[in-house]
PDB file of the backbone (N, CA, C, O) and the ligand in Angstrom, with CONECT records:
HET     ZN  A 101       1
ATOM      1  N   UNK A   1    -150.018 -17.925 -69.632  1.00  0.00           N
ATOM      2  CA  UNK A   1    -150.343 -18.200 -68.230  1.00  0.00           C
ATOM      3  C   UNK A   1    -149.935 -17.004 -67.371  1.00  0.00           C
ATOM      4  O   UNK A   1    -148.807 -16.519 -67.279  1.00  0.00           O
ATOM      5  N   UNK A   2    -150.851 -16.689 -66.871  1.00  0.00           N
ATOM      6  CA  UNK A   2    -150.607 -15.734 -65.443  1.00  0.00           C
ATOM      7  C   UNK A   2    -149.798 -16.303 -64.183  1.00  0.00           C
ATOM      8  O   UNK A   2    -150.201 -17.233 -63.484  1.00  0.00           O
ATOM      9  N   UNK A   3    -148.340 -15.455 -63.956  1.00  0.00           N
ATOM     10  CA  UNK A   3    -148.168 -15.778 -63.155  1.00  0.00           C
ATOM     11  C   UNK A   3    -148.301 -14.925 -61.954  1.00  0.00           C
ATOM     12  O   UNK A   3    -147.733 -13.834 -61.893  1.00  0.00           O
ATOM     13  N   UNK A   4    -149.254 -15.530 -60.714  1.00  0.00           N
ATOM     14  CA  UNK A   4    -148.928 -14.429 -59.305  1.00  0.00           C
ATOM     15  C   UNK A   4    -147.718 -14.228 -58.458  1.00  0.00           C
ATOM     16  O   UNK A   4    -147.047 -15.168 -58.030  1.00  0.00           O
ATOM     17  N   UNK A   5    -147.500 -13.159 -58.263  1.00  0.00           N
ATOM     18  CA  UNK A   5    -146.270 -12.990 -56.940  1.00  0.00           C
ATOM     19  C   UNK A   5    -146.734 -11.936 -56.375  1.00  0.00           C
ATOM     20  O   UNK A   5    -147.501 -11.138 -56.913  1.00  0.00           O
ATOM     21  N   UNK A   6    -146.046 -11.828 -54.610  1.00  0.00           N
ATOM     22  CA  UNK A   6    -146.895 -11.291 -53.778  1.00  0.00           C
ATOM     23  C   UNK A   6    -146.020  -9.826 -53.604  1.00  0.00           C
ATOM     24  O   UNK A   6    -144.867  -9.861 -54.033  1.00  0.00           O
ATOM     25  N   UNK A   7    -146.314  -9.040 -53.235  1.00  0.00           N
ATOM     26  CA  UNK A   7    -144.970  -7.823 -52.849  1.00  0.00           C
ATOM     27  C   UNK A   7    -144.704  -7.614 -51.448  1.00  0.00           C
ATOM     28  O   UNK A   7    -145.554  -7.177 -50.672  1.00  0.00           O
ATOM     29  N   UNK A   8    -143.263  -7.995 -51.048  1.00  0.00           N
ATOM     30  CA  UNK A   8    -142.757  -8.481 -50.190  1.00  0.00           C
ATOM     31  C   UNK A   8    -142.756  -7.242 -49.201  1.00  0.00           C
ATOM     32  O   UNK A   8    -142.353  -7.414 -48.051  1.00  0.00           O
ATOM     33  N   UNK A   9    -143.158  -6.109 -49.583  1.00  0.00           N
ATOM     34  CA  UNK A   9    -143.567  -4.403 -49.000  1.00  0.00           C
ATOM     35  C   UNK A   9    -145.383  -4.800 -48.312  1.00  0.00           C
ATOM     36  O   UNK A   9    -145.592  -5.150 -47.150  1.00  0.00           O
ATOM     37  N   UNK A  10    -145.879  -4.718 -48.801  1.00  0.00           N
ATOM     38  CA  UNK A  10    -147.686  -4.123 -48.740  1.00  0.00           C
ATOM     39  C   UNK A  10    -148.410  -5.324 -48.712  1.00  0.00           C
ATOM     40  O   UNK A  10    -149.504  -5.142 -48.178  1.00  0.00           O
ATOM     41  N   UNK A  11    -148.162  -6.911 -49.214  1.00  0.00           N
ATOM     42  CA  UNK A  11    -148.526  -8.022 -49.426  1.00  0.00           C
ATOM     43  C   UNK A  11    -149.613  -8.060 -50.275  1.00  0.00           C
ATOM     44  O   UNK A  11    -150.620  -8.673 -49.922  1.00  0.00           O
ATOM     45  N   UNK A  12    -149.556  -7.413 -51.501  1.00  0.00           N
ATOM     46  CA  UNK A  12    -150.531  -7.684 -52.287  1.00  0.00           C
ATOM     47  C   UNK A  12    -149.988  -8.583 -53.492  1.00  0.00           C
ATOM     48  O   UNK A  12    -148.911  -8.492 -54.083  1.00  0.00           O
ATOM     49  N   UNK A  13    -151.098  -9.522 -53.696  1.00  0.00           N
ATOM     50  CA  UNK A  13    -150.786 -10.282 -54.718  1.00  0.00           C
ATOM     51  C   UNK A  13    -151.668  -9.821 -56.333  1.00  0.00           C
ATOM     52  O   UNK A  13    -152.853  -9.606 -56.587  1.00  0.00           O
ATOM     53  N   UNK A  14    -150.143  -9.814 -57.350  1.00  0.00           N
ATOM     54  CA  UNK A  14    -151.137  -9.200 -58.607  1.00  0.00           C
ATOM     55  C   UNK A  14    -149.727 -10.018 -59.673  1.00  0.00           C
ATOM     56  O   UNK A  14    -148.622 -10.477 -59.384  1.00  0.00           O
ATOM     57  N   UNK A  15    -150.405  -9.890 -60.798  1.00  0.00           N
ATOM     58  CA  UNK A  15    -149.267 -10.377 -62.104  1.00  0.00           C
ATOM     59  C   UNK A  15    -148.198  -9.812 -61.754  1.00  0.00           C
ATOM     60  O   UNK A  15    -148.008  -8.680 -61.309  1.00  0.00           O
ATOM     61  N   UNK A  16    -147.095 -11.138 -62.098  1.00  0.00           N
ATOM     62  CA  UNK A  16    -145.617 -10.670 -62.099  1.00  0.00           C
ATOM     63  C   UNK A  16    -145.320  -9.662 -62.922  1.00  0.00           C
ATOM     64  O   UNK A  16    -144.089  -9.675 -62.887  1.00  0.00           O
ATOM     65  N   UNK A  17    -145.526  -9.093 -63.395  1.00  0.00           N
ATOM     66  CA  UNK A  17    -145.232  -8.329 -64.742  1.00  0.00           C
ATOM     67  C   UNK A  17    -145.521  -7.094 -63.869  1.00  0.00           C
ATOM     68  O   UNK A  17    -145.121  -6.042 -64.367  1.00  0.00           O
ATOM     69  N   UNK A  18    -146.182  -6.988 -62.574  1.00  0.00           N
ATOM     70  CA  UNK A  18    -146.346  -5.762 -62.182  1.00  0.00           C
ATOM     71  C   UNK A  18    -145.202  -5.240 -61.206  1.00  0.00           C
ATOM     72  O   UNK A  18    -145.176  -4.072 -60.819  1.00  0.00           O
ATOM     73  N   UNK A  19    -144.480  -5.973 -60.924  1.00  0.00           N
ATOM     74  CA  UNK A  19    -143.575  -5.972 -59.756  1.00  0.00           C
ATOM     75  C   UNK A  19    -142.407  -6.264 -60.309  1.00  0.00           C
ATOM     76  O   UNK A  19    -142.246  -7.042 -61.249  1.00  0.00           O
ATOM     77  N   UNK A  20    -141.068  -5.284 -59.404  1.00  0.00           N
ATOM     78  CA  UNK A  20    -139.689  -5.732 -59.492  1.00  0.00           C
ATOM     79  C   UNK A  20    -139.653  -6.749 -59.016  1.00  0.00           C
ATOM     80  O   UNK A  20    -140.288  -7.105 -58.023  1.00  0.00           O
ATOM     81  N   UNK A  21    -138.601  -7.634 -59.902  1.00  0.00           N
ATOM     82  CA  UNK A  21    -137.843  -8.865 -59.120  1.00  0.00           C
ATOM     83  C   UNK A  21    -136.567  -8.139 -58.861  1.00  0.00           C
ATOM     84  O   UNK A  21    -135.903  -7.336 -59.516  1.00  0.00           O
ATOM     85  N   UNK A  22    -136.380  -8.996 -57.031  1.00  0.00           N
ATOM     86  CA  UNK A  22    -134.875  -8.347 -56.584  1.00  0.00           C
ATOM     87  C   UNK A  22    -134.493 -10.176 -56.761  1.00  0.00           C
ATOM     88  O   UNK A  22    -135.299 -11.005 -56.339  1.00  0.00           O
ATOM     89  N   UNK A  23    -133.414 -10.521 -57.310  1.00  0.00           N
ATOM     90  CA  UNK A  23    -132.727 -11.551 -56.601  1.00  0.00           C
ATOM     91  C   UNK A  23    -131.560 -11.704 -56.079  1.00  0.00           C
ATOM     92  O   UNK A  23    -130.728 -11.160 -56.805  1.00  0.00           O
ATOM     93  N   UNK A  24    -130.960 -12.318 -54.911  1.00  0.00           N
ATOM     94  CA  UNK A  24    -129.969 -12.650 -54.597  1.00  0.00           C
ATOM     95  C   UNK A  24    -128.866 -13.899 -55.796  1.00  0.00           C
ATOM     96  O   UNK A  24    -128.870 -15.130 -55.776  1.00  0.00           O
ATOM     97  N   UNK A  25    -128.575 -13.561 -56.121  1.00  0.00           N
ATOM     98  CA  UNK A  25    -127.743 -14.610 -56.688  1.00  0.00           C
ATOM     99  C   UNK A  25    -126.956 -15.717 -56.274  1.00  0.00           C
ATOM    100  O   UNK A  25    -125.826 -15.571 -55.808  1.00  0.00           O
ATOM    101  N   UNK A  26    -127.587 -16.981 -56.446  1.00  0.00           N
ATOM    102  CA  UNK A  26    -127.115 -17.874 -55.842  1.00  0.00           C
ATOM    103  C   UNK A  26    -125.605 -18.002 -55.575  1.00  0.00           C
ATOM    104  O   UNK A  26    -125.169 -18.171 -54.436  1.00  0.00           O
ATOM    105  N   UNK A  27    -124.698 -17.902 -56.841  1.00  0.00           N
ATOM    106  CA  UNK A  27    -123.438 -18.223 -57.312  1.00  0.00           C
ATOM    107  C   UNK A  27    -122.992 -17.402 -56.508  1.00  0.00           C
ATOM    108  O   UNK A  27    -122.255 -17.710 -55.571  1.00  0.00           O
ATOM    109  N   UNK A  28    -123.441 -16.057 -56.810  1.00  0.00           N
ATOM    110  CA  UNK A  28    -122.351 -15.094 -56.155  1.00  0.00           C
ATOM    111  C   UNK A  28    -122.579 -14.283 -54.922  1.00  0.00           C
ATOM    112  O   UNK A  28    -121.789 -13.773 -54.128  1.00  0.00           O
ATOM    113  N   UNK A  29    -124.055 -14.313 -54.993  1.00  0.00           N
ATOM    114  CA  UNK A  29    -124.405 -13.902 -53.595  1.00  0.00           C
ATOM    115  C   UNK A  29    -124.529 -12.279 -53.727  1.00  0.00           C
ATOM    116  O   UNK A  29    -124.533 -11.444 -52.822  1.00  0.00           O
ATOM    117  N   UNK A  30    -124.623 -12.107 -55.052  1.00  0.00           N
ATOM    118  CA  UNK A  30    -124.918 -10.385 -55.520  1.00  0.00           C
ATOM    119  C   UNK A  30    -126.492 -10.079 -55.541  1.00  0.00           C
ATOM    120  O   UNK A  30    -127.317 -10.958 -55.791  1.00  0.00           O
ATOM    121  N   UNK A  31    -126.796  -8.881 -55.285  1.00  0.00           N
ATOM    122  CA  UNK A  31    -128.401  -8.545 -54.862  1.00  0.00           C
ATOM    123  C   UNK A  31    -128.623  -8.155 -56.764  1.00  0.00           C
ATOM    124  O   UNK A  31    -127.849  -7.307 -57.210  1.00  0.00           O
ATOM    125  N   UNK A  32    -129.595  -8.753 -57.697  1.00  0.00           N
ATOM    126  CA  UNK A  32    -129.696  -8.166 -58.583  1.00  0.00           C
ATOM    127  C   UNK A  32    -131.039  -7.439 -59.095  1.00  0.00           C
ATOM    128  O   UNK A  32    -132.040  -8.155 -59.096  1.00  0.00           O
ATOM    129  N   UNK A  33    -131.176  -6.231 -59.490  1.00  0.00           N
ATOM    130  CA  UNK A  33    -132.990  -5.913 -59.837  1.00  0.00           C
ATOM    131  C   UNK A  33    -132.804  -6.550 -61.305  1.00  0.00           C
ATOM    132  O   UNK A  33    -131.927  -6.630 -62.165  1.00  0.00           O
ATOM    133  N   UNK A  34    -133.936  -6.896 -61.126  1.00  0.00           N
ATOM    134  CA  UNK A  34    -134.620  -7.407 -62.026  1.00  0.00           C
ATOM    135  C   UNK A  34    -134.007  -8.155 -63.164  1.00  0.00           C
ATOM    136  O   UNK A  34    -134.018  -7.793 -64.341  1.00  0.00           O
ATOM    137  N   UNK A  35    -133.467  -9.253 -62.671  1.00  0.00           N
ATOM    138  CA  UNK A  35    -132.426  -9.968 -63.493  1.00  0.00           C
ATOM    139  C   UNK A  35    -132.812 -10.652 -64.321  1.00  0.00           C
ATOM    140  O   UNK A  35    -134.006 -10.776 -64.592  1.00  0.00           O
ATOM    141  N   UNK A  36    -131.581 -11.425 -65.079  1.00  0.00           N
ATOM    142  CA  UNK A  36    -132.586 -12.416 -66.785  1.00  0.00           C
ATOM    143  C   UNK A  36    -132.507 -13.472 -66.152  1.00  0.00           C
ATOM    144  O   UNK A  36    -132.000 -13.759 -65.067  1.00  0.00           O
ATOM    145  N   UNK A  37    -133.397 -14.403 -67.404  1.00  0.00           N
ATOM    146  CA  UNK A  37    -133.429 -15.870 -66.504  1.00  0.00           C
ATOM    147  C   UNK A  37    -132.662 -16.946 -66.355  1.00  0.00           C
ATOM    148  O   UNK A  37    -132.806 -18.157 -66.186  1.00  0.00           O
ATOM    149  N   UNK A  38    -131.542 -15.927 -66.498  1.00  0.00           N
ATOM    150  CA  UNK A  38    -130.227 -16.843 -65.919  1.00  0.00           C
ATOM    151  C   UNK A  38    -129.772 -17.412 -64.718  1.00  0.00           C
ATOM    152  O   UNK A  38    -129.332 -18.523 -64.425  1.00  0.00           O
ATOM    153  N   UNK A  39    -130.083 -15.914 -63.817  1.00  0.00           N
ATOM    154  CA  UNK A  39    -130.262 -15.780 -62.480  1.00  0.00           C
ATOM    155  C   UNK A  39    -130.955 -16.269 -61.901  1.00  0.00           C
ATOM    156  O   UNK A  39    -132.182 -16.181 -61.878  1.00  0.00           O
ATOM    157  N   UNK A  40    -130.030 -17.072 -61.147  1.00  0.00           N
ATOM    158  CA  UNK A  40    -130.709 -18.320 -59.733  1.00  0.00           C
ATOM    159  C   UNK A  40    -130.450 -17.991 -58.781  1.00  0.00           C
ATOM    160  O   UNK A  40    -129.268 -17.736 -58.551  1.00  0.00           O
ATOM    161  N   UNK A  41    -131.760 -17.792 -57.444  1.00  0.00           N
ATOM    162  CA  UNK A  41    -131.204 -17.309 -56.537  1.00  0.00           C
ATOM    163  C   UNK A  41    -132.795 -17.370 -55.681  1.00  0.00           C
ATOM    164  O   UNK A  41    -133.706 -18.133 -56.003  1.00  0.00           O
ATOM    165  N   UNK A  42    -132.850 -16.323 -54.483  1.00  0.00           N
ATOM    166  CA  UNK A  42    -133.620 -16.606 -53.843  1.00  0.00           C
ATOM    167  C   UNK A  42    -134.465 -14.830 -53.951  1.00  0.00           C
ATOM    168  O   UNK A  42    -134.059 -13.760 -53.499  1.00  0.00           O
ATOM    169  N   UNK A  43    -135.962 -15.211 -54.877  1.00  0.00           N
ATOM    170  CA  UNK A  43    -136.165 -13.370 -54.991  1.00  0.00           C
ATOM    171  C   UNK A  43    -137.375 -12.774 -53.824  1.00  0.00           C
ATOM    172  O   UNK A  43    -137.860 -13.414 -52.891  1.00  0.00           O
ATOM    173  N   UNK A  44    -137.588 -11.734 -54.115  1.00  0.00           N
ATOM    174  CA  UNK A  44    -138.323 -11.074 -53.609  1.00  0.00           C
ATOM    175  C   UNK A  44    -138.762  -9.987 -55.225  1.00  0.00           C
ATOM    176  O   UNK A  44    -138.220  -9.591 -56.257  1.00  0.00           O
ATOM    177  N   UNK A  45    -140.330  -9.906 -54.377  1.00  0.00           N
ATOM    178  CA  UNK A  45    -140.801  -8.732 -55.809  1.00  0.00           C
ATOM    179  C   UNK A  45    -141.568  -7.424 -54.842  1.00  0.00           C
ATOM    180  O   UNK A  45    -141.954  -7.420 -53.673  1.00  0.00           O
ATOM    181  N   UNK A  46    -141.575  -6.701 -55.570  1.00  0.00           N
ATOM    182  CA  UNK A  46    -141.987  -5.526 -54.940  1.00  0.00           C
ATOM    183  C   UNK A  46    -142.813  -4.430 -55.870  1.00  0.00           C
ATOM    184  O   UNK A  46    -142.147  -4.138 -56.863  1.00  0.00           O
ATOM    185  N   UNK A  47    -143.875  -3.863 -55.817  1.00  0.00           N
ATOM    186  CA  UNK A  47    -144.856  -3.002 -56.332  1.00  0.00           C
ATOM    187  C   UNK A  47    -143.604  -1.814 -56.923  1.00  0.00           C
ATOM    188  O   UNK A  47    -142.501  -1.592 -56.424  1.00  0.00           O
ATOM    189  N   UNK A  48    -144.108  -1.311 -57.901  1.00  0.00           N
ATOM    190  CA  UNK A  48    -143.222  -0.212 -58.503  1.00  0.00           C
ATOM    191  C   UNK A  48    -143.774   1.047 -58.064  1.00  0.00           C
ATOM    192  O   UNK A  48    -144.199   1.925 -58.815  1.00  0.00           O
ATOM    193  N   UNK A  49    -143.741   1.087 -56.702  1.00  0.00           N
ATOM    194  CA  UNK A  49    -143.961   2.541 -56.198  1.00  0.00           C
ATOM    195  C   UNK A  49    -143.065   2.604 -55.034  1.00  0.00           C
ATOM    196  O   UNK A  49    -142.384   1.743 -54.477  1.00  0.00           O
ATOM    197  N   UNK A  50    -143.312   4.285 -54.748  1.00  0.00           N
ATOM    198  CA  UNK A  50    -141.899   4.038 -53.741  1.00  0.00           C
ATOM    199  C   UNK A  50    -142.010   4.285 -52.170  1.00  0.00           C
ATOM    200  O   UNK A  50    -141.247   4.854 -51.389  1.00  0.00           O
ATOM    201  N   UNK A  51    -143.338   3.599 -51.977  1.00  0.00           N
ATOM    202  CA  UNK A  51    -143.925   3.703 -50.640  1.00  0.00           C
ATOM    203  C   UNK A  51    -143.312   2.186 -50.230  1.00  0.00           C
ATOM    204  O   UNK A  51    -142.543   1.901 -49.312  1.00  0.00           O
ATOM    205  N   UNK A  52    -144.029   1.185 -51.404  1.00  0.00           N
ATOM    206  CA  UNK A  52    -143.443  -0.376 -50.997  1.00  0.00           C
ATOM    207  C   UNK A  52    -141.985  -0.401 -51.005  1.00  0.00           C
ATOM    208  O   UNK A  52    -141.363  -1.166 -50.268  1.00  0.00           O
ATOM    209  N   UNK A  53    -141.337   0.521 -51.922  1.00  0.00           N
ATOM    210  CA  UNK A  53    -139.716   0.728 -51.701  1.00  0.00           C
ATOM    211  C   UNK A  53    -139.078   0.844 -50.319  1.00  0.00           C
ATOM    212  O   UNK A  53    -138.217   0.179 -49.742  1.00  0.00           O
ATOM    213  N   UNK A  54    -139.755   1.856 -50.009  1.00  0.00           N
ATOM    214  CA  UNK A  54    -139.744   2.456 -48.543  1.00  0.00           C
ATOM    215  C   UNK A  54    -139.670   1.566 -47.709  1.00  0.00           C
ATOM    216  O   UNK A  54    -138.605   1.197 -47.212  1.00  0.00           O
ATOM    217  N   UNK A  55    -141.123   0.955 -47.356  1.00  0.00           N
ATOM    218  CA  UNK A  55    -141.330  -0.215 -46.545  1.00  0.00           C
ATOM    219  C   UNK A  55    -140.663  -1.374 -46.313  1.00  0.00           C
ATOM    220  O   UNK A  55    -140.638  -1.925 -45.212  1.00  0.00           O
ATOM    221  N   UNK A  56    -139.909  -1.932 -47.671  1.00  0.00           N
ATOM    222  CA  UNK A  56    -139.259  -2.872 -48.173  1.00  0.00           C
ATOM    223  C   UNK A  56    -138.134  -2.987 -47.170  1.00  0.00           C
ATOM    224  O   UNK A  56    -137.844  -3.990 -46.518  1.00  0.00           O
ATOM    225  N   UNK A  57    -137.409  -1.529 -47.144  1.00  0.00           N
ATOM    226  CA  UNK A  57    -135.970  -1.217 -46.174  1.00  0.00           C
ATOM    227  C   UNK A  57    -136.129  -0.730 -44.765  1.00  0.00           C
ATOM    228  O   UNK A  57    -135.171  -0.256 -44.153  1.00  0.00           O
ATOM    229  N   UNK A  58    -137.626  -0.867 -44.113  1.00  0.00           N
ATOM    230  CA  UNK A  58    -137.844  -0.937 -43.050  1.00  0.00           C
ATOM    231  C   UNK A  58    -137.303  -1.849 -42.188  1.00  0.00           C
ATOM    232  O   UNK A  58    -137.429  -3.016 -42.556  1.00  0.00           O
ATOM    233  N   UNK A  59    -136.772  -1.679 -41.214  1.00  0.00           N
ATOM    234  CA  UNK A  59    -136.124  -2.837 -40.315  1.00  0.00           C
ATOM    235  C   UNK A  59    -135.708  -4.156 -41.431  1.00  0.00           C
ATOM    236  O   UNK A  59    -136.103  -5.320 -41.376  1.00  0.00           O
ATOM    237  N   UNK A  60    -135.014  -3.684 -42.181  1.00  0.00           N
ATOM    238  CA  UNK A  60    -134.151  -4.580 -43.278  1.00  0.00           C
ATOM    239  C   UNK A  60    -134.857  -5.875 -43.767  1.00  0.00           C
ATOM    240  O   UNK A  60    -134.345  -6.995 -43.770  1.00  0.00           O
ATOM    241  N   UNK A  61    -136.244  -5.517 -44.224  1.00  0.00           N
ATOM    242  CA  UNK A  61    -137.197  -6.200 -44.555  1.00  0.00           C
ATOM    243  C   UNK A  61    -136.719  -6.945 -45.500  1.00  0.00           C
ATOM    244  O   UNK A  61    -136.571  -8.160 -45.369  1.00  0.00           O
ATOM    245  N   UNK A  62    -136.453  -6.349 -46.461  1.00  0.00           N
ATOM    246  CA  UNK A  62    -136.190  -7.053 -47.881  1.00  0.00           C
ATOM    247  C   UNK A  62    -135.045  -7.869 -47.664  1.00  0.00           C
ATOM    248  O   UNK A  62    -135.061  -9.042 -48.035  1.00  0.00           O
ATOM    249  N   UNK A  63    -134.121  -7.408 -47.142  1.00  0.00           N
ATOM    250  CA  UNK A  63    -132.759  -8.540 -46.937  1.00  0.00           C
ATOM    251  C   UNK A  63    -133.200  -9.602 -45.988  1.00  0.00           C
ATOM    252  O   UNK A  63    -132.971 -10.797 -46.173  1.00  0.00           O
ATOM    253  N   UNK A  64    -133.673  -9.242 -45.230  1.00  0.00           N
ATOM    254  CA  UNK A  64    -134.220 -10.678 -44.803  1.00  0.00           C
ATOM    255  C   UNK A  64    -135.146 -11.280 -45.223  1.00  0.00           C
ATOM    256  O   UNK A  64    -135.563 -12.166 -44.477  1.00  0.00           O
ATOM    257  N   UNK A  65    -135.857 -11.082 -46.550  1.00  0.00           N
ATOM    258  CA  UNK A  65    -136.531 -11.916 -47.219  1.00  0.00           C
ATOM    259  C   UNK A  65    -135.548 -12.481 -48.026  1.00  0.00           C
ATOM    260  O   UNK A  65    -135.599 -13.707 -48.120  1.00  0.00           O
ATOM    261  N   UNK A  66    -134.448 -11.760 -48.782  1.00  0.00           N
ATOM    262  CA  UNK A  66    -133.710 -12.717 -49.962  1.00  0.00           C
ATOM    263  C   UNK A  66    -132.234 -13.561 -48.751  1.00  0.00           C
ATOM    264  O   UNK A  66    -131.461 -14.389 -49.231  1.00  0.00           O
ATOM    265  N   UNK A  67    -132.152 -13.160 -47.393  1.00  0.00           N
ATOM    266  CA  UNK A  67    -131.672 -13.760 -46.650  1.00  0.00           C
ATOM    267  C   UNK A  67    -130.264 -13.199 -47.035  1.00  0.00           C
ATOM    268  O   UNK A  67    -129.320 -13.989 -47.041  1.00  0.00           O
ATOM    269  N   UNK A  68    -130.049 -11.806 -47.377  1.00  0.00           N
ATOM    270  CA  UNK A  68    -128.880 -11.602 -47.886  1.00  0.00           C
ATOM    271  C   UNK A  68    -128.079 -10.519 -47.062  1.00  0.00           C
ATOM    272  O   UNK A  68    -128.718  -9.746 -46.349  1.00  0.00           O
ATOM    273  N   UNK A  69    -126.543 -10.424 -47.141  1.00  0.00           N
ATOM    274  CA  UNK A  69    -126.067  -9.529 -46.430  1.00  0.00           C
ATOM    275  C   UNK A  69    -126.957  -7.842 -46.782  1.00  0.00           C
ATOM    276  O   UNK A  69    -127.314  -7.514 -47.913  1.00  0.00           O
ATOM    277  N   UNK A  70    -127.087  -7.301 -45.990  1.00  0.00           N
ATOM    278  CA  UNK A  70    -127.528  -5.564 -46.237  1.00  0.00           C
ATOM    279  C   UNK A  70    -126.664  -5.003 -47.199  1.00  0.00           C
ATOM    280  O   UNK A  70    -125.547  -5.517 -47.258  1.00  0.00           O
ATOM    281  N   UNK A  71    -126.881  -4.188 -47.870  1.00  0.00           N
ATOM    282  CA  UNK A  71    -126.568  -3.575 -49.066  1.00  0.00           C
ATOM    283  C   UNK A  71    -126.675  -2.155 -48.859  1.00  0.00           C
ATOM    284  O   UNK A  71    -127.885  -1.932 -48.843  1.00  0.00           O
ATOM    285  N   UNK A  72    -126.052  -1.082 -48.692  1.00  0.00           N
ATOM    286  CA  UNK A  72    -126.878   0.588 -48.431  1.00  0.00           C
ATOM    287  C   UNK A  72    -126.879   1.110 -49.140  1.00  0.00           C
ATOM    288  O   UNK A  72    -127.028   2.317 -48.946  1.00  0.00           O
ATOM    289  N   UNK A  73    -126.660   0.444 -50.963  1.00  0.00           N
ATOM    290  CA  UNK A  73    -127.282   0.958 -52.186  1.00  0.00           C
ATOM    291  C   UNK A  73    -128.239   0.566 -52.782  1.00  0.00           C
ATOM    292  O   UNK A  73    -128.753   1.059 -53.786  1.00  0.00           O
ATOM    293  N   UNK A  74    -128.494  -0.206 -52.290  1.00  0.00           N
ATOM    294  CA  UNK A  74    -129.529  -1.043 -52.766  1.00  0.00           C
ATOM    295  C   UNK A  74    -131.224  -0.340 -53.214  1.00  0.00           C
ATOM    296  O   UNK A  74    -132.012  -0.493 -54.147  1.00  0.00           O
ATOM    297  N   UNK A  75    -131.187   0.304 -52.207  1.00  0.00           N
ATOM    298  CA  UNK A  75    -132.523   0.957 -51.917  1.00  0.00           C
ATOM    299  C   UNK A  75    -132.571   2.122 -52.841  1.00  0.00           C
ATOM    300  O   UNK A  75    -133.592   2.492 -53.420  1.00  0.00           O
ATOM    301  N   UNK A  76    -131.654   2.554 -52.918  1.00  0.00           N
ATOM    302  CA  UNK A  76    -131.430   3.589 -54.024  1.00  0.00           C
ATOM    303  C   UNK A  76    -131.255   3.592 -55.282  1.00  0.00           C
ATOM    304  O   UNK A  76    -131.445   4.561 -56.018  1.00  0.00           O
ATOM    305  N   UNK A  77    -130.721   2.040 -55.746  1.00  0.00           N
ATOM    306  CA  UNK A  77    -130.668   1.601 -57.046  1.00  0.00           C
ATOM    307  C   UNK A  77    -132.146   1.175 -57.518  1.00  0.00           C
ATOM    308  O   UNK A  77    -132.478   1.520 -58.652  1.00  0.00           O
ATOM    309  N   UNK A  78    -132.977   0.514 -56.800  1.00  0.00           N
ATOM    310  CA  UNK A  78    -134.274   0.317 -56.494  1.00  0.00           C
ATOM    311  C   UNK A  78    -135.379   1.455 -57.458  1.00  0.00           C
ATOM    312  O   UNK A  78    -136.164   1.330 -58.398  1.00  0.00           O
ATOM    313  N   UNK A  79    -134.950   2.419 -56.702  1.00  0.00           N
ATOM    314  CA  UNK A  79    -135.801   4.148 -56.900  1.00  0.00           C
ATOM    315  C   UNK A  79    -135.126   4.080 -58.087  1.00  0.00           C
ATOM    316  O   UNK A  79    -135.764   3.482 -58.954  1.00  0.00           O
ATOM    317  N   UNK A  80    -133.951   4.526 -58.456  1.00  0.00           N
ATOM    318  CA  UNK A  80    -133.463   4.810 -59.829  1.00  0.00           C
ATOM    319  C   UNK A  80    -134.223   3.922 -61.037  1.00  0.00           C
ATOM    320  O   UNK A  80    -134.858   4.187 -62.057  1.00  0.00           O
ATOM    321  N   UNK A  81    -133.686   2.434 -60.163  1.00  0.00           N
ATOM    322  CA  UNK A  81    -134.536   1.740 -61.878  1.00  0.00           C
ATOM    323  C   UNK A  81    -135.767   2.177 -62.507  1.00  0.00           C
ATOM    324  O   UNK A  81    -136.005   2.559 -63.653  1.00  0.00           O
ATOM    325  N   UNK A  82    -137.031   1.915 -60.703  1.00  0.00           N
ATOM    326  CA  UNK A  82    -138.320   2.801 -60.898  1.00  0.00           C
ATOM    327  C   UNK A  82    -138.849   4.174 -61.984  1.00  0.00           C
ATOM    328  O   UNK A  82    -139.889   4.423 -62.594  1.00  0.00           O
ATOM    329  N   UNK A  83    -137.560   4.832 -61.829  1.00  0.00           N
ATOM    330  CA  UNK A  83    -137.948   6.258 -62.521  1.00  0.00           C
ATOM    331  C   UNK A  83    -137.896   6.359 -64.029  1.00  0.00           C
ATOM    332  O   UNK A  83    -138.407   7.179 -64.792  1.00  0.00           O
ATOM    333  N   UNK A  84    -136.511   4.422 -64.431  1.00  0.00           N
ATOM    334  CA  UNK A  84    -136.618   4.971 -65.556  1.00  0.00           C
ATOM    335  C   UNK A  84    -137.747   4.650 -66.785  1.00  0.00           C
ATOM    336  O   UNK A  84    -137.711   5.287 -67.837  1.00  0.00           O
TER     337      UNK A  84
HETATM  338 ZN    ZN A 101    -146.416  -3.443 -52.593  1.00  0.00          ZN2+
END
């Protein structure tokens, strides 16, 4: 089964498999990329380019989608995973 999710950057909707999952972690309230499915929490997904990256940390887009405190590594851990 195909699943859709939208990217919380550019709003395009395409297979999960194409997009980071960020989640907040319920328990602990930690921002995680692309976590296992252990992790419960509230996500956001995002296109693996680094324009939607960009956009994402525009006026603290993305944290206020996972409703989470701001992070100022976040965005940078983001790019890193991307590259590898
Ligand atoms: Zn996007």
């Amino acid at each position: 089964m195909i699943i859709k999710r939208k990217c919380a950057a550019c709003g395009e909707i395409k297979d999960r498999t194409e997009f980071i999952k960020i989640t907040r972690a319920a328990d602990t309230g930690e921002i995680v990329i692309a976590p296992d499915s252990k992790t419960v929490g509230r996500s956001a997904y995002l296109c693996k380019n680094e324009n939607c990256i960009k956009t994402a940390f525009k006026k603290d887009r993305l944290f206020k989608v996972l409703k989470a405190r701001k992070d100022s590594s976040l965005q940078e851990r983001i790019e890193k995973f991307i590259d590898e």
